[in-house]
N, C-alpha and C positions, 0 to 999 in steps of 0.2 A: 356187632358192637356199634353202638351210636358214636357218630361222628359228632364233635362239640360245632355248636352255630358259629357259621364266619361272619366276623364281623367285616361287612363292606366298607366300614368306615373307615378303620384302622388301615386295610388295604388300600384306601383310596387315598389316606394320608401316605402313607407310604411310599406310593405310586409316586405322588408329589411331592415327595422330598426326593427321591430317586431324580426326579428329571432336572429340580432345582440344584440339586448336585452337579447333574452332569453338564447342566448351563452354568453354571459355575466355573470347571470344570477348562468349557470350551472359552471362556471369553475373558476368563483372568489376562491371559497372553495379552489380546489386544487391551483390554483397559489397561494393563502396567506401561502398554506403552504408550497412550494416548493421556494416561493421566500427566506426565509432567509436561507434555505437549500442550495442555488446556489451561496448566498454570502458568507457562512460558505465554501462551496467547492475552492473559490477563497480566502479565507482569506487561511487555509490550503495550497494551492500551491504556495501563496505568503512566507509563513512560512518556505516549504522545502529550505533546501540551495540546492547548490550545488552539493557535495559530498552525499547527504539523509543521515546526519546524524542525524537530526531532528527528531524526533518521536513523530508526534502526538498524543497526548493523549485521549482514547476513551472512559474517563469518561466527558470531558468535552462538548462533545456531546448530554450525556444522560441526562446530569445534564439541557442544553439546551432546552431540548425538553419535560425535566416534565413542566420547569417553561412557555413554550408555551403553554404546554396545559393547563395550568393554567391557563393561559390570556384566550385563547379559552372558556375555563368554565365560567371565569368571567365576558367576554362579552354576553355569553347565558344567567347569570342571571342577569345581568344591564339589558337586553333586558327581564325582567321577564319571560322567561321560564323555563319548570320546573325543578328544583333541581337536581331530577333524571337525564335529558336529558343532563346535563350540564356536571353532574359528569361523564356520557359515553361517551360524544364527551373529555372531559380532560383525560379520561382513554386512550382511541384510539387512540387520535392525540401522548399522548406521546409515547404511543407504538411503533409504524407506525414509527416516527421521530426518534428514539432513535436506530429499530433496521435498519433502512436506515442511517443512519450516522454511525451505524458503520461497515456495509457492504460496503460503500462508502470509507471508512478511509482504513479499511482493505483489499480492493481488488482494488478499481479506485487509491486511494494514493500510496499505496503499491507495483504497480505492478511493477516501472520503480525500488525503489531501490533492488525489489526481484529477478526481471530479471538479474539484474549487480550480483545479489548474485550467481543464480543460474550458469549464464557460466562462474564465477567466479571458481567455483567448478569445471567445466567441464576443464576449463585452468589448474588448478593447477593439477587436475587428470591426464592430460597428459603431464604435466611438470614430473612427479612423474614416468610415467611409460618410458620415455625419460632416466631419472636416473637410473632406474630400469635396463633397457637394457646397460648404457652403463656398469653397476655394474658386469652383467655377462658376458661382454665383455672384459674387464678390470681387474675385480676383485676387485674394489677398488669404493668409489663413486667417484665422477668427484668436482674437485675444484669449479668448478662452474657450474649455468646452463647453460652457454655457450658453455660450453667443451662438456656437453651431446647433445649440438645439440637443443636445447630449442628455439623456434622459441620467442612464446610471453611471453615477461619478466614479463610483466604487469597485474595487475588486470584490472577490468574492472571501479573501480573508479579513474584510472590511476597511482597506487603507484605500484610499483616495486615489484615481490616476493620476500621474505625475504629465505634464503637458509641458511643451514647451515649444517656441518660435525663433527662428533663425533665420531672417529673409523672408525670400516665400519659402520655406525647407519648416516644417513641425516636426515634433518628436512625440511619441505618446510612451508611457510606461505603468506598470504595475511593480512593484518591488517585493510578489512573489510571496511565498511561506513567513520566510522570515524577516521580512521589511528591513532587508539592509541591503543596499544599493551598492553595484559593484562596482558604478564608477559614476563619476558628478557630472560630468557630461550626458546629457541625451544622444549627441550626435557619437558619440564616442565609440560605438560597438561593432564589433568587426560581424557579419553578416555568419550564420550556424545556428546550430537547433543547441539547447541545452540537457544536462541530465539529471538534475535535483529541483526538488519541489522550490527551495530556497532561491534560484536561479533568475534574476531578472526574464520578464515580458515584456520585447519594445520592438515600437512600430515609427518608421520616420518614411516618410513622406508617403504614406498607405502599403506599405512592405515592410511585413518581420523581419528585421533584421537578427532577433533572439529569440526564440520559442523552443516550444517543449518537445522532447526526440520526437522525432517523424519525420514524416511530409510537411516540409512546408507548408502552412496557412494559405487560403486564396488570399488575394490581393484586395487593398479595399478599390485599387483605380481599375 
């Protein structure tokens, strides 16, 4: 008895719907949970303004991602599986979700207004040590940063340094993300590092006396 011709084709499609199945299959899990994670990441960049002075909040992420894994739970046991199994994938998923959103908020969000922060410091550090030199040159601080020779005036969210003279004592400042000064005085500020973008930048007499968490700044003397 003659065997009918196989068609290689038909097989070959076959083959390939078979493995697109099973890739399917394997990767729905992670894309359901990566999708509202990719829309939460666009809601977020939609939220930064301009200037970053927006700060997202990184309880609202956590808070996100128990009540996911609730749903998660409560789909494994509409689909009656077991209680236990259901309660582990809800434990996991909110896990996993909660501490990616907020390594995502705190390092991918974070990074452009932390950048503007940090050479924001690096400007004003050598705006400080400009005045510094023309102080021992002179003897006197310089009426302005101009008179020291001060190339950029500017922070890096584009407001102007704030300068000022008290004796022989100057103050220099930036007024940070969101250009609202937390106190009208220059000399005014009790010596610590800050924790928000928002947060004044000030140097008096070549020493931060405000800067951004860490290590203190070198000195401009």
């Amino acid at each position: 008895m003659l065997r009918p011709p196989v068609d290689i084709g038909r097989l070959s499609r076959i083959a390939r719907s078979r493995a697109v199945n099973r890739f399917l299959r394997v990767a729905r899990v992670p894309a359901a949970l990566m999708l509202p994670w990719a829309v939460s990441y666009v809601l977020v960049l939609l939220t930064q303004d301009a200037d970053d002075c927006t700060e997202f909040p990184l309880w609202i992420g956590t808070v996100a991602a128990v009540l996911y894994g609730l749903v998660a739970g409560g789909f494994l046991l509409a689909r009656k599986r077991p209680a236990m199994t259901a309660l582990l994938v809800t434990v996991i998923t909110a896990a996993v979700l909660a501490l990616s959103w907020n390594a995502l908020v705190a390092n991918l969000i974070g990074a452009i207004p932390r950048g503007k922060q940090m050479r924001t410091v690096v400007d004003l550090g050598s705006a400080s040590r400009r005045v510094e030199q023309f102080l021992r040159e002179k003897g006197r601080p310089p009426a302005s940063l101009s008179e020291a020779g001060v190339v950029r005036l500017k922070d890096h969210w584009g407001r102007e340094f704030e300068y000022a003279v008290r004796g022989d004592s100057y103050a220099l400042r930036s007024a940070a993300a969101c250009g609202n000064v937390e106190r009208d005085d220059l000399f005014g500020y009790s010596t610590g590092w800050t924790t928000r973008y928002s947060d004044d930048i000030v140097i008096v007499d070549g020493e931060f006396v405000a800067w951004p968490v860490g290590r203190q700044p070198a000195t401009a003397r």
